[in-house]
C-alpha positions as CSV (number, residue, x, y, z in Angstrom):
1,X,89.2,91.0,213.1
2,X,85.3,91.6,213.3
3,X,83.8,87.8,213.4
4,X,82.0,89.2,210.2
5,X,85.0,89.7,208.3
6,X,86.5,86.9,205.5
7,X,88.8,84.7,205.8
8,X,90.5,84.3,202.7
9,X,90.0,85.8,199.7
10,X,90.3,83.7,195.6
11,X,91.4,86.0,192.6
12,X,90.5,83.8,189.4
13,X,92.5,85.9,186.7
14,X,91.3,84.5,183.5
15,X,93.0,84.1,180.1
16,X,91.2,86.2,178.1
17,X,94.4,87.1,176.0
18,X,94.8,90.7,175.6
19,X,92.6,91.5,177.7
20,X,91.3,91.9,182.0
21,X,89.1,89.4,184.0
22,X,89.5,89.0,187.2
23,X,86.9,87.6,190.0
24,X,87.7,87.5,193.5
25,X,85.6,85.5,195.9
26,X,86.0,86.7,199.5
27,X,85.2,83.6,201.8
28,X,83.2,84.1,205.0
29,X,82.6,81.8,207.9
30,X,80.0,78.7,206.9
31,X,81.0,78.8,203.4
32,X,79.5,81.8,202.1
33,X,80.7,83.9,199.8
34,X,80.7,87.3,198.2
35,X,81.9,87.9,194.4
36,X,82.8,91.3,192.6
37,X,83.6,90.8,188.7
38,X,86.6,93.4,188.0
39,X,86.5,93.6,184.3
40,X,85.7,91.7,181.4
41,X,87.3,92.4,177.7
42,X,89.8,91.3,175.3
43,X,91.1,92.6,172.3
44,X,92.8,89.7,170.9
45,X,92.3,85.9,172.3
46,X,95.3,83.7,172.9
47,X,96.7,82.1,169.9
48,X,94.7,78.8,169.4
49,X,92.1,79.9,172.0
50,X,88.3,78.8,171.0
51,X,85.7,81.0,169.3
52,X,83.5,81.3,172.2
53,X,86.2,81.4,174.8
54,X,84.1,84.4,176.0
55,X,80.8,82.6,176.2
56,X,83.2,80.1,178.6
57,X,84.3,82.4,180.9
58,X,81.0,84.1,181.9
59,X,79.6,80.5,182.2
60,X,82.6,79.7,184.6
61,X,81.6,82.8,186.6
62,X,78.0,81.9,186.5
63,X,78.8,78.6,187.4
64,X,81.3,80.0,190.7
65,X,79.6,83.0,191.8
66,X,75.6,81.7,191.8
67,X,73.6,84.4,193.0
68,X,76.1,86.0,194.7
69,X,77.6,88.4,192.7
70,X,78.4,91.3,194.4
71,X,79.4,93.9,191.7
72,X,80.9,94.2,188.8
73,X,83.6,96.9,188.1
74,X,84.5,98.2,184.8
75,X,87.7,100.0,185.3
76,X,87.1,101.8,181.6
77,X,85.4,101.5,178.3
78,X,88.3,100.1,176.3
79,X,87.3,96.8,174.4
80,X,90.0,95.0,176.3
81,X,87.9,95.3,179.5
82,X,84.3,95.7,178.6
83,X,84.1,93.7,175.2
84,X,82.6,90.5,177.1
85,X,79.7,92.9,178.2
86,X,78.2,92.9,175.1
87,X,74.7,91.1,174.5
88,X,74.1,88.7,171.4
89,X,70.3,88.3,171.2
90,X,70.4,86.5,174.9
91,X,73.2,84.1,174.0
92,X,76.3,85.9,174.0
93,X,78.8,86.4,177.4
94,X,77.3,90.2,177.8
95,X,74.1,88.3,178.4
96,X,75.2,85.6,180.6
97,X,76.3,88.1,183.4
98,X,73.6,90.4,183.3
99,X,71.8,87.1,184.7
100,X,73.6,87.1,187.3
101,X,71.9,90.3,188.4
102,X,74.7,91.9,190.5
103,X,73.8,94.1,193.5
104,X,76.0,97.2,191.9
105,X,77.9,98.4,189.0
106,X,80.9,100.3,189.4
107,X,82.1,102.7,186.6
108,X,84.7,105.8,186.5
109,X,83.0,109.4,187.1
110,X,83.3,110.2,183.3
111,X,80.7,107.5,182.7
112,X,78.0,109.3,184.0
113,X,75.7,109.2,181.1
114,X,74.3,112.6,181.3
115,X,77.4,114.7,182.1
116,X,77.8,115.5,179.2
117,X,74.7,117.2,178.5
118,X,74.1,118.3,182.0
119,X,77.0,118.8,184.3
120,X,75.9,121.4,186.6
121,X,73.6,121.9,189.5
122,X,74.9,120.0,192.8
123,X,75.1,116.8,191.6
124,X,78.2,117.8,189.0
125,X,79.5,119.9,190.7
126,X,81.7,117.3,192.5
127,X,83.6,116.9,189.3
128,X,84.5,120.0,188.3
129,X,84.0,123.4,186.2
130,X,85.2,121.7,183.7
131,X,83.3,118.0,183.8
132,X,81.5,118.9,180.8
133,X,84.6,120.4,178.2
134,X,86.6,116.6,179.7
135,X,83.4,114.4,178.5
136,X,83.0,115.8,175.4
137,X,86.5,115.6,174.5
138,X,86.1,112.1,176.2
139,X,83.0,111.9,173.2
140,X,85.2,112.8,170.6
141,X,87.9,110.7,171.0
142,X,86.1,107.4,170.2
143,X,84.6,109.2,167.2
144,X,88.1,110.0,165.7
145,X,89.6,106.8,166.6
146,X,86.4,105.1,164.5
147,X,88.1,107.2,161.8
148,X,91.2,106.6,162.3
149,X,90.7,102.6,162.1
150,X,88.8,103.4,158.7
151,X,91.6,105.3,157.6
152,X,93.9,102.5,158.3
153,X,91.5,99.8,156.8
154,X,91.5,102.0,153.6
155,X,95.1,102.6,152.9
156,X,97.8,101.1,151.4
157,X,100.3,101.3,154.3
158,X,102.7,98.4,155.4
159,X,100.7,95.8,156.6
160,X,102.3,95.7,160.2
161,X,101.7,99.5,160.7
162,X,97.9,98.8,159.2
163,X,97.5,96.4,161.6
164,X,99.0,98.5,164.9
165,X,96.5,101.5,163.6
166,X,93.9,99.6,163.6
167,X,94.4,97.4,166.7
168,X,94.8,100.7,169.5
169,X,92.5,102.4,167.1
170,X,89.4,99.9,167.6
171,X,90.2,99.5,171.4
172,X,89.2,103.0,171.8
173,X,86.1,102.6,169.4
174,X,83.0,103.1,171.7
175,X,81.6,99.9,172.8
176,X,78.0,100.7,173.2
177,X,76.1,97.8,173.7
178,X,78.6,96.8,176.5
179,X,78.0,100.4,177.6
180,X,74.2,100.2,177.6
181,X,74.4,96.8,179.2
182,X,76.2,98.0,182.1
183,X,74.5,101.1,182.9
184,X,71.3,99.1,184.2
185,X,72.4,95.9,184.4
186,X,73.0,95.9,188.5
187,X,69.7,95.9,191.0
188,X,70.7,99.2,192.4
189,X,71.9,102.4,190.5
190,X,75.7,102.3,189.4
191,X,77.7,104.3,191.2
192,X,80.4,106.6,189.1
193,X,83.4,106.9,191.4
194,X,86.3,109.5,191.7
195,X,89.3,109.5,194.2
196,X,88.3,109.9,197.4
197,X,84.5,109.1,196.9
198,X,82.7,106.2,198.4
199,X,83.0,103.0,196.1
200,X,79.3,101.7,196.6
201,X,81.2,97.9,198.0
202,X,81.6,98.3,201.5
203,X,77.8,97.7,202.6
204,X,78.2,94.4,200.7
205,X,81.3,93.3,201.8
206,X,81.5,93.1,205.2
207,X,84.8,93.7,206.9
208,X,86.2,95.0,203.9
209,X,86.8,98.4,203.4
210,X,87.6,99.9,199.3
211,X,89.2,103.2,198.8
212,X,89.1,104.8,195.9
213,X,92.1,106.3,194.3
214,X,91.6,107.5,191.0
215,X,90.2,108.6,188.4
216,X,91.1,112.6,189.7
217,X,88.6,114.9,188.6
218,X,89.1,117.7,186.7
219,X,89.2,120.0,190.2
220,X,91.9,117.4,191.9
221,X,94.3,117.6,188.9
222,X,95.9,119.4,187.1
223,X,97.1,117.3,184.6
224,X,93.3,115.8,184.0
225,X,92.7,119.8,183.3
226,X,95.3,119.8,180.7
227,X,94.2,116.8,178.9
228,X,90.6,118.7,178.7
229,X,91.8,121.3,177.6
230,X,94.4,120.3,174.8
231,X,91.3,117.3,174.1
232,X,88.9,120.3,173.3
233,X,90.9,122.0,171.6
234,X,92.1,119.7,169.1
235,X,90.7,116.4,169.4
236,X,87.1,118.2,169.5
237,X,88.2,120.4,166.6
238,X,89.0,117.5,164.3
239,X,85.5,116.4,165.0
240,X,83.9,118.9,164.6
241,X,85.6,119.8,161.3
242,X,84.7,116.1,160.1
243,X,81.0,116.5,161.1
244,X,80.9,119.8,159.3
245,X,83.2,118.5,156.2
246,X,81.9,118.2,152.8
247,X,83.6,116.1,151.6
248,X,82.4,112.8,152.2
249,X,83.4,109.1,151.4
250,X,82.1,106.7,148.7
251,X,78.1,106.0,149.2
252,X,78.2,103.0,151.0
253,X,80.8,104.3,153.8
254,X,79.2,106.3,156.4
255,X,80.0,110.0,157.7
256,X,82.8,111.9,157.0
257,X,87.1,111.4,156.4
258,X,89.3,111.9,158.6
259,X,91.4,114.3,157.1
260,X,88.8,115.6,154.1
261,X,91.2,117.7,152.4
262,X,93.9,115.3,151.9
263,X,95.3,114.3,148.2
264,X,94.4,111.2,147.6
265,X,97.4,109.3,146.3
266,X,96.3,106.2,143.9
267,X,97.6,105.3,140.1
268,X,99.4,102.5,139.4
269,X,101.4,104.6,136.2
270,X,102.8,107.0,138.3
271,X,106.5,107.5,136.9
272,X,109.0,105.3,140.1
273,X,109.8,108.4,141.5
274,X,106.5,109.9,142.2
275,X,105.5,106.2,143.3
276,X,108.6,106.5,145.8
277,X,107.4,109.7,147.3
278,X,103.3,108.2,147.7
279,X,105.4,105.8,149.3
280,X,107.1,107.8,152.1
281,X,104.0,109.9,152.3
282,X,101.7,107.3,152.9
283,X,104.6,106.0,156.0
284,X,104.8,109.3,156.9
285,X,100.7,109.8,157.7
286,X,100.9,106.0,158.9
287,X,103.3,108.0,161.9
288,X,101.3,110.4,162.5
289,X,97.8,108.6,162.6
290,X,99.6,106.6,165.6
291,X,100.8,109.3,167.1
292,X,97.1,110.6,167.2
293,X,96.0,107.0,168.2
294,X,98.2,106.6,170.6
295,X,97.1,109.8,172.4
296,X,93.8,108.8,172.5
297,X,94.4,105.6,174.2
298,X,96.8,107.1,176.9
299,X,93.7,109.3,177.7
300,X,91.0,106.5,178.1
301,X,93.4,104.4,180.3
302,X,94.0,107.7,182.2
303,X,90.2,107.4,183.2
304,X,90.7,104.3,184.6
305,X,89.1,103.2,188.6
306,X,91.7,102.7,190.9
307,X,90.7,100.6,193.8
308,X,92.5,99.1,197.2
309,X,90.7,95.7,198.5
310,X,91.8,96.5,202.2
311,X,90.4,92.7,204.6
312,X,92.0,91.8,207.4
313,X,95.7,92.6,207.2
314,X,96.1,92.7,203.8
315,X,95.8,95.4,200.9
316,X,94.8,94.3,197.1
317,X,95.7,97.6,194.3
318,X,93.6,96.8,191.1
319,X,94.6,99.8,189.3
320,X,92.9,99.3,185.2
321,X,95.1,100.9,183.0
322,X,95.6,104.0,185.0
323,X,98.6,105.5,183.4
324,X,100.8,108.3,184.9
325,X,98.4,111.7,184.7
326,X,96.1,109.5,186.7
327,X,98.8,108.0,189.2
328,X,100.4,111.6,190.1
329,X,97.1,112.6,192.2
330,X,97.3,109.7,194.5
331,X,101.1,109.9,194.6
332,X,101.0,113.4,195.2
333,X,103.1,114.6,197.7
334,X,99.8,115.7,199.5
335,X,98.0,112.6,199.6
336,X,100.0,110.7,202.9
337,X,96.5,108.8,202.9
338,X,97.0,107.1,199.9
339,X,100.8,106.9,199.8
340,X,100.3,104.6,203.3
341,X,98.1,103.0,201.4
342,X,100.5,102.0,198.4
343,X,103.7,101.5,200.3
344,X,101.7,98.4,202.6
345,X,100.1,96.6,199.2
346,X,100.4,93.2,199.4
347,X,99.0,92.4,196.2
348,X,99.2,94.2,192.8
349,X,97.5,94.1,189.8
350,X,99.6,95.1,187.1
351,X,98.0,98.3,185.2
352,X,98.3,98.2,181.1
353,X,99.0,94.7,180.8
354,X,102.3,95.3,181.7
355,X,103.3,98.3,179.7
356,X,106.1,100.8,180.2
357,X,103.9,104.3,181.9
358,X,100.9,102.1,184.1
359,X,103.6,101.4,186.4
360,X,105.7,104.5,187.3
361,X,108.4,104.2,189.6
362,X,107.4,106.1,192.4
363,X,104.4,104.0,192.7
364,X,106.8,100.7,192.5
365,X,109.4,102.6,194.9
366,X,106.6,102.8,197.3
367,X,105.8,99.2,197.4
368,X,107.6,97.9,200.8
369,X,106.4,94.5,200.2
370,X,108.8,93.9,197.3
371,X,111.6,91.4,198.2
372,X,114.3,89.1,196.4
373,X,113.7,86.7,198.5
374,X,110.7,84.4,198.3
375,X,108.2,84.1,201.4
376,X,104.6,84.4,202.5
377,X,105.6,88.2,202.8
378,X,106.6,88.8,199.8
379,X,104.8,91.4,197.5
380,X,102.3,89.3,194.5
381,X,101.9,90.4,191.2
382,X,99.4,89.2,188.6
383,X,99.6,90.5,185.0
384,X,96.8,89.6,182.4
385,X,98.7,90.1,179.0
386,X,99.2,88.7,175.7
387,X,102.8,89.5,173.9
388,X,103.4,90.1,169.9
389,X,100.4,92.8,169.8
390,X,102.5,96.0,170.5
391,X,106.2,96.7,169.1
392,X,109.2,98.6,169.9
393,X,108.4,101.5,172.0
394,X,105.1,99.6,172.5
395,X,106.2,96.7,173.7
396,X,103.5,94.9,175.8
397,X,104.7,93.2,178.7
398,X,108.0,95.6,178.9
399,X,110.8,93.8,178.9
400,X,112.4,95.6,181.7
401,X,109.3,96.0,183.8
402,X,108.9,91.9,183.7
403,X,112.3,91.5,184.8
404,X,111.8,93.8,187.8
405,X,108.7,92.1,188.7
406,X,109.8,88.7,188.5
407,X,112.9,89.8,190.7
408,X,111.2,91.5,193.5
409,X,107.7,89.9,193.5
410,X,106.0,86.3,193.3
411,X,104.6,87.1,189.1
412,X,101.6,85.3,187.4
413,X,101.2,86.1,184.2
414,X,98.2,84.6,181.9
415,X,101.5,83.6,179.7
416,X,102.0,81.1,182.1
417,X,99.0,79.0,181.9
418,X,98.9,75.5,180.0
419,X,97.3,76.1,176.9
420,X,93.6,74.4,177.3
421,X,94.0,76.3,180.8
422,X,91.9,79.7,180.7
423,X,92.5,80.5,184.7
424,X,94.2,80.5,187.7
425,X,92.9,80.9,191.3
426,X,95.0,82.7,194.0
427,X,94.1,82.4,197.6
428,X,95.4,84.8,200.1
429,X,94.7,84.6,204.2
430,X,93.4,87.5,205.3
């Protein structure tokens, strides 16, 4: 091992509910240090957690990292992992780490803020012919699912489907000042990565080497093609026939609904039986506006940065919420690179919280770390999740998936911690 190379590496994974923090603090010979921020969101504190618990957590990794935070990473744009970007007039946690002024920013390829209007000449074309179509769909979902969380706010649906519309629906709701706050909030230009490209770390962490294995680009896969492609053709639709509706909603409501030629169903002297059928109908859009919903978020987290830690003789997967479409490139029969990669991980962070398609089985076959028996060896897991916000075929941490982990791998979950706690170190020899 190169006399330059850490020692040890700390992964702080903070409780910030339903949500992703994680620092890790690679320690180097006469107590220096180098810090990369990976994520920083929630969508829902624990139960009993503090207002500002936030505000906490970026002064805790002021307070650790000093002035030297290496980068900060955010996997994807969802609340749950960029919400504690955002700024509050120079007091809020946003604010707090752009202090810190890290070296580089590292974002997912579809954050390129001008792809959309550009994507051609040599710089695009890395991405794709069809970079462009995938950001503007990319675009259009957050304006539908701003829509779609109206449309649930407005309604008169059961209060626990209300409140699951409106919970995936406002995840996917563009976060912009967190946005704007990370596009120039390192010293150097962010770097928007893509499996296979460089990550923008290694100069800064010496003896550590980061490959990046997702997000695909539209020329890598297939199934990234598909998703522009159905995503232009409907999702874009749908937003273009809003912006172009005529119908509007009441004065003080801005834009355009969702569905504009919809009946609207209201009248409290509606004989029972017409009441019975608003009823059903109004369950009945309540499915389908999930459905749409749901879609929507399965895309975002399919944008997500995949990213192996490799120092010393050990490997580190932080994966986002990459889901399955952007999995399948890196497990591709194809890619022996990455598959060694996978099968020697020592550590893994769990995508999605813990839900049921962020960790396929042919990524969890590959793992040969995982063991029933405890020892230094054995494959670690650490899971950032909060349970009771998704149901049924939802379910968030799946049942089965915990089970697995806890039988085949040493498990942390932010469940775990004390309440009053808000994080946990890990410490792992390199």
């Amino acid at each position: 091992m190169p006399a330059s190379a850490p020692k040890s590496l700390n992964i702080r994974t903070y409780q910030v509910g339903f949500g992703d923090c994680f620092l890790l603090s690679f320690n180097y010979d006469g107590g220096k240090k180098k810090h990369v921020l990976i994520d920083f969101g929630t969508k829902a504190l624990p139960k009993g957690a503090p207002k500002d618990l936030m505000l906490q957590i970026a002064n805790n990794i002021k307070e650790t990292v000093g002035t030297d935070l290496v980068a900060v990473v955010a996997t994807h744009r969802h609340q749950d992992h960029v919400s504690g970007f955002q700024r509050n007039k120079g007091k809020g946690s946003g604010d707090v780490i752009r202090s810190l002024k890290p070296k580089v920013v590292v974002q997912p390829w579809t954050e390129q803020p001008d792809l959309a209007q550009k994507a051609t000449g040599p710089a695009f074309k890395r991405f794709g012919k069809g970079a462009k179509a995938h950001i503007t769909a990319l675009s259009d979902i957050h304006e539908i699912a701003a829509e779609v969380v109206e449309a649930a706010q407005r309604s008169r649906l059961p209060k626990g489907m209300r409140e699951r519309l409106t919970f995936i629906g406002e995840d996917n709701v563009k976060n912009l000042d967190a946005v704007k706050n990370l596009m120039d909030m390192g010293q150097k230009d962010p770097v928007y990565v893509f499996s296979g490209s460089k990550s923008g770390l290694d100069t800064l962490l010496p003896g550590v080497k980061v490959h990046v294995l997702g997000p695909p680009t539209v020329d890598q896969s297939a199934k990234i093609k598909s998703y522009a492609k159905t995503s232009d053709e409907y999702w874009g639709f749908q937003a273009r026939a809003m912006r172009a509706a005529g119908t509007s909603r009441p004065a003080k409501a801005k834009g355009k609904v969702l569905f504009p030629r919809h009946v609207a169903s209201s009248g409290p002297n509606y004989p029972v039986e017409t009441r019975w059928l608003i009823y059903h109908a109004r369950v009945a859009q309540s499915e389908q506006l999930l459905s749409i919903v749901t879609m929507l978020d399965k895309t975002m987290n399919n944008t997500s940065v995949i990213l192996v830690f490799e120092a010393g003789y050990k490997k580190l997967l932080f994966p986002g919420d990459a889901q399955l479409e952007n999995w399948l490139f890196a497990l591709d029969g194809t890619n022996d690179k990455y598959k060694a990669l996978l099968q020697s991980v020592d550590l893994y962070k769990v995508g999605h919280h813990g839900s049921w398609n962020a960790t396929p089985k042919k990524l969890w076959n590959l793992f040969k770390k995982k063991s029933v028996s405890s020892g230094p060896a054995r494959l670690k897991t650490l899971m950032s999740t909060l349970e009771g916000v998704f149901h049924e075929e939802h379910e968030v941490p799946r049942g089965k998936l915990v089970t697995e982990l806890k039988h085949q791998s040493d498990l942390f979950s932010t469940q775990q911690l004390p309440k009053g706690e808000f994080f946990k170190d890990t410490l792992v020899s390199l």
